[in-house]
N, C-alpha and C positions, 0 to 999 in steps of 0.2 A: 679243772672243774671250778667254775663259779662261784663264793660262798652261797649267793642265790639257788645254785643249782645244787650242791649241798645241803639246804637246809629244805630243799623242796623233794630231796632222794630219802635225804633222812627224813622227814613226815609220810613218805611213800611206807617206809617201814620199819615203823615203829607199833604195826600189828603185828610184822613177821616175827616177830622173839622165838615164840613155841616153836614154831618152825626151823628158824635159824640155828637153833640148840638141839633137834632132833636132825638136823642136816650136817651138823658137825659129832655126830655119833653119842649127844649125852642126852636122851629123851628125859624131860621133866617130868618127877614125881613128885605126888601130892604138894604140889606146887614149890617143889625144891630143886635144886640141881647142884653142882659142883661148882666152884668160885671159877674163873674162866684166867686169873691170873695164875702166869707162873710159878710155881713156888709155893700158891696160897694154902691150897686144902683146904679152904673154909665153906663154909654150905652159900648156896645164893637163894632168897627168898624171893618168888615172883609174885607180885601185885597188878593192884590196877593204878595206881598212881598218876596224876596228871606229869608228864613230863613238860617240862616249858614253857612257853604260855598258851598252847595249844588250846584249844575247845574241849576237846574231847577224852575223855581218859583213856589211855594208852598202855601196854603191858609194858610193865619197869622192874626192874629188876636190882636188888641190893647183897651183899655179901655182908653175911655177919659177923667175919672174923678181920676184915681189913678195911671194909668199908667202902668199897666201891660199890657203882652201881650205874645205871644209865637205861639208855633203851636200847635196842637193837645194833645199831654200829658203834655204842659203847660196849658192848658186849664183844664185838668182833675186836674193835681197838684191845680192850682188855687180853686177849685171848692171843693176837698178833701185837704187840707194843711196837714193832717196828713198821708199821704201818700208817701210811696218812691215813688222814679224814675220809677224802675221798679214792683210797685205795680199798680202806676196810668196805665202804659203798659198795666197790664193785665186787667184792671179793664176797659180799654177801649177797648177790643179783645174781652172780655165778653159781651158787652155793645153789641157790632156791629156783637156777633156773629160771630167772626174769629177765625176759627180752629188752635190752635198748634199743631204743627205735634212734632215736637223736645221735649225731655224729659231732663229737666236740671237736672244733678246729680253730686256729689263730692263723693270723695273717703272718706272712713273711717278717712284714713291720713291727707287728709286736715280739714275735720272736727273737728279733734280733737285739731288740730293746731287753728283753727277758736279762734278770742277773740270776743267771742258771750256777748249781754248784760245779767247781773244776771238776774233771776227769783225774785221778789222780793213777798212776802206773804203780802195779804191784813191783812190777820187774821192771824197769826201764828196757822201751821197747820190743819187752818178750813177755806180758800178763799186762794188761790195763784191769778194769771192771767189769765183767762180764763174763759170759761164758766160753769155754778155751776148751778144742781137744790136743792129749797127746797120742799120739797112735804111733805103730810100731810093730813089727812083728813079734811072733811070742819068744819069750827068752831073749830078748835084743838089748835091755836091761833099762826097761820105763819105769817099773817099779825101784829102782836106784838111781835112777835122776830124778824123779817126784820126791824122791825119800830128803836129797839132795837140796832139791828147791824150799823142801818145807822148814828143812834145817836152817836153810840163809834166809832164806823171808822173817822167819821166827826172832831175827835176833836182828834183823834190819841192816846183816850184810852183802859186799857185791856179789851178783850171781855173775862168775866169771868177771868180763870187765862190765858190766850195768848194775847200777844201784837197786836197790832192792827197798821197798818200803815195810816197816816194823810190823809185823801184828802176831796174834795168834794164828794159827795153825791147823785147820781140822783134817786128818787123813784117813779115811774110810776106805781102808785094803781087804778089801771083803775073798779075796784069793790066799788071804794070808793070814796065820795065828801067831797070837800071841808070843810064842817062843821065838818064830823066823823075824818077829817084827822085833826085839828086843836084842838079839842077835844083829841084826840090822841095825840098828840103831847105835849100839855098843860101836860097830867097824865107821859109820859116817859121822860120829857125833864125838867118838873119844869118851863115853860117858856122860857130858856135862850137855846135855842138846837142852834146845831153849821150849821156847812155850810152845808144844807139839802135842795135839789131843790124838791118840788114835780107838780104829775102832775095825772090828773084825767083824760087824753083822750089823744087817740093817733093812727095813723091812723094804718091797717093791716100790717103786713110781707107783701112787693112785691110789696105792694102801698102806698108808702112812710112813713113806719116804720123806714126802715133805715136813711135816710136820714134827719129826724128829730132828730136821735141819734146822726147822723154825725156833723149836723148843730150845736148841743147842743154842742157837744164837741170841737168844732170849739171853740165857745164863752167863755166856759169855761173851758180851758183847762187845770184845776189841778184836774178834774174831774176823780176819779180810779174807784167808783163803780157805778153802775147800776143797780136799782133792778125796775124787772119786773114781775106785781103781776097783772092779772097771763096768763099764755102761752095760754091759752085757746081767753082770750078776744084780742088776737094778731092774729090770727089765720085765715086764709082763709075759711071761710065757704066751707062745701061741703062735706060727709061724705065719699067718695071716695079717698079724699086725707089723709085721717087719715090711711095709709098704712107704713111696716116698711120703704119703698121707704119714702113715704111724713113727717114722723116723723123726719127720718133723716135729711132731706132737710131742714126743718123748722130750727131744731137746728145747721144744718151747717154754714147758715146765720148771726144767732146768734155769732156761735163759731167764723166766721171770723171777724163780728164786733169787738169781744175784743180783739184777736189777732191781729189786725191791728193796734190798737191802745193801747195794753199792759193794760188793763185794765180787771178789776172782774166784768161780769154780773151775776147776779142772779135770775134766773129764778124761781118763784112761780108756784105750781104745784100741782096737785091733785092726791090723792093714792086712788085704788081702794075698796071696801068694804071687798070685801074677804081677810082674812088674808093667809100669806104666810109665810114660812121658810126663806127664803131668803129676806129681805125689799128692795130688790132693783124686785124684783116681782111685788111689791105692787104698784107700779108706772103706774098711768091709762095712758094707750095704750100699744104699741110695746116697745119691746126692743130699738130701735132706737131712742126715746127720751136718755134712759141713755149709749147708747151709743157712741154718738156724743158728751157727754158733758166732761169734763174735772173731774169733782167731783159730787156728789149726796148727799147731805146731808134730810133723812129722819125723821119725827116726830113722833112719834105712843104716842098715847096718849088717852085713855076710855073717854067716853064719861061720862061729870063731874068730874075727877077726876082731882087733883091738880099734880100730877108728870106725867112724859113724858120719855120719852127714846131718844134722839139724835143720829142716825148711819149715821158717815161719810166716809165717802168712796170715794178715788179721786187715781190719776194717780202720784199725787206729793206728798202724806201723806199718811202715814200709815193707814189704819182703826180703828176706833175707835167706842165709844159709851159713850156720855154724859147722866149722868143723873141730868135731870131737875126740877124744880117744877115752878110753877105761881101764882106770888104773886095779887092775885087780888084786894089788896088795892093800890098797886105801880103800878100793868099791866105790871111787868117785869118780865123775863122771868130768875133765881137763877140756877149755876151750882152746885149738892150737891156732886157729887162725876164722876170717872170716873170708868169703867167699868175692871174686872179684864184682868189681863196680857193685861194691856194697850201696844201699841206698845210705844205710844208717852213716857211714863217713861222708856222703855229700851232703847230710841232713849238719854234720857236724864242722863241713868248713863253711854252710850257711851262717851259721850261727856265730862262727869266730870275725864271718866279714862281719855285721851285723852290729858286732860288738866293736871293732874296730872305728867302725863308719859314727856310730853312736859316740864315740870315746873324740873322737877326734872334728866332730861337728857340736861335742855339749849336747848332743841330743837331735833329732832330726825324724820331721816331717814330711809328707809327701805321699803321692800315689804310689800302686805296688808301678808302674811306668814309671815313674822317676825314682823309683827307687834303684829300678832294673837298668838305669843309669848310672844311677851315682858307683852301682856294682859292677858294671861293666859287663852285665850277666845277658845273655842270648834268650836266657829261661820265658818263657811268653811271660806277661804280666799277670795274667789271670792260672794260671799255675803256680809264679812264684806268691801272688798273694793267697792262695790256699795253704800252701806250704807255711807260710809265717803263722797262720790259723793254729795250724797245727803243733807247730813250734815255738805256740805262746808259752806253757808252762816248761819247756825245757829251757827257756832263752831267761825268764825268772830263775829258777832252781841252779840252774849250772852257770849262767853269764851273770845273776845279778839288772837285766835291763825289765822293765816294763815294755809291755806290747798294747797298743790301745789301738782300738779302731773305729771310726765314726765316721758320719755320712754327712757330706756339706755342698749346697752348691749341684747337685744332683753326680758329686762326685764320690768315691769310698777314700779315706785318706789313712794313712797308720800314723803311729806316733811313738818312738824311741824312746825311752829314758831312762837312763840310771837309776835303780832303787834307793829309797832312803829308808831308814832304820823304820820311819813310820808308815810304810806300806804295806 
């Protein structure tokens, strides 16, 4: 959104206040309401105050205990801190029920020009950004590999052999108390587990699910992942809305909370009885569960048996299939091997030629065609240069090289080179 188009949504409503604040459930009395910041508890006085340079006097709104104040999408800012300008816009258009008519779009060309923020990998190649299910049959032991996950992410160690990136932790085991979670915790952590928030109750999708996640990440805000165990106990009772229409809906919700805030949820999830060819079949209800989500990672695992099969499957990683086993003296969940013609190992002797061909040219130039060259690679040109796309921030993080890409000549060219301390 435009700052033009910004400041003409925001004079749109900067009537809406009263409303806006009885639409988020805190109705104004005699002309007071609640501070809308985290933390605050201080009362907010509503006036008629000129906001800006406008003409017109506008409902404004001030706190007397901290000091803020604004109009109507300062109030939503206030209230969501994690949100743009024009996020809090839409998200108060939604609120009140105001039709956009207008479709915001950019060209290809500006796109590509865009310096958008990196993607950054919870898990290397098994969690990016976004929303994630794991599904699995009951008692197969998902709530002990999430428990697992939250313990290495927490403390920014390898989940198996993939790196893991640092953050907080939120686990909401809505199947489980207190006692079993602490017991839990004691057999995968050794006592000493890292920064792991959990939580045993939490209200539905649509009646203040969200807003408890919001609030959470408000407070703590180095918080990356979020696991949600399981989609079932979130859920709007009523067997009418378990339609591909309501499946979807459910996870879009989802999908927008992490997206809004760049962070990995992970949805717990239940797979059907019947077996199927395809594990993303196996996934109880509609399609529309796995396909709102961003990744599906599946368990299949016999009943009593000690190994398991892990199939991942996501929009940002290759597919894959871990093979697992479960140590039931430790309750942790051993990777023994990966699954043949991994994608993940040809993603990884890319990247060594890559490095090689870079090391040994000082650096090098070219189309994804002459690159597919100088590699002696079969790979069509237009696959292998998607693949570098994608393997820009692993070829930085792990090789050390720059990936650049730019358009000359009506041709796309890359550009190789060795990082320096200043990049």
């Amino acid at each position: 959104m435009t700052q033009e188009k910004i400041e003409e949504r925001r004079e749109e409503l900067r009537e809406k206040l009263d409303a806006y604040i009885r639409a988020e459930g805190q109705a104004p009395r005699d002309q007071r309401t609640a501070c809308p910041r985290p933390g605050c508890g201080g009362t907010v006085v509503l006036d008629n105050q000129l906001v800006g340079e406008g003409l017109y006097a506008r409902r404004h709104w001030r706190c007397c205990r901290c000091g803020a104040g604004g109009d109507t999408v300062d109030y939503a800012l206030a209230r969501w801190p994690n949100m743009t300008e024009s996020e809090a816009i839409r998200h108060v258009q939604r609120m009140l029920h105001i039709k956009v008519t207008d479709l915001e779009a950019v060209s290809a060309g500006e796109l590509l020009a865009m310096k958008l923020p990196r993607r950054h990998w919870r898990v290397e190649q098994l969690l990016g950004p976004g929303l994630y299910i794991l599904s699995g049959p009951s008692k197969a032991g998902k709530s002990w590999l999430v428990l697992y996950l939250a313990e290495r992410v927490s403390r920014g160690e390898r989940v198996w052999d993939m790196r893991s990136s640092r953050c907080a932790v939120l686990y909401i085991s809505l199947e489980d108390t207190l006692v079993r979670l602490q017991q839990r915790l004691l057999a995968v952590t050794d006592g000493e587990p890292g920064e792991v928030y959990l939580a045993t109750e939490a209200e539905l999708l649509g009646s203040g699910f969200e807003e408890q996640i919001e609030n959470f990440l408000s407070a703590h805000g180095n918080t990356g992942l979020v696991i949600i165990d399981t989609l079932q106990m979130i859920r709007q009772p009523g067997a009418e809305k378990y339609s591909y229409a309501g499946d979807y809906a459910t996870m879009s919700a989802l999908k927008r909370l992490a997206d809004r805030h760049g962070i990995t949820v992970l949805l717990v999830h239940h797979t059907r009885k019947m077996a199927a060819d395809d594990p993303m079949d196996m996934l109880s209800g509609t399609t529309g569960i796995a396909g709102a989500a961003d990744g599906s990672l599946v368990l299949q695992r016999r009943r009593g048996a000690a190994e398991a099969t892990l199939t991942v499957m996501g929009r940002d990683a290759p597919d894959q299939q871990l093979h697992l086993r479960f140590d039931a003296a430790t309750k942790r969940w051993a990777l023994l091997d990966r699954g043949e013609d991994d994608p993940a190992d040809e993603d990884a002797a890319l990247c060594r030629e890559l490095e090689e061909l870079t090391d040994a040219c000082g650096g090098w130039e070219g189309t994804a065609s002459e690159l597919a060259q100088a590699l002696e690679s079969t790979e069509a040109p237009s696959l292998l240069g998607r693949r570098l796309q994608r393997l820009r921030e692993r070829l930085r993080r792990e090789h050390g090289l720059k990936l650049e890409s730019f358009r000359s000549c009506e041709r796309r060219s890359f550009r190789l080179t060795r990082m320096t301390d200043d990049v």
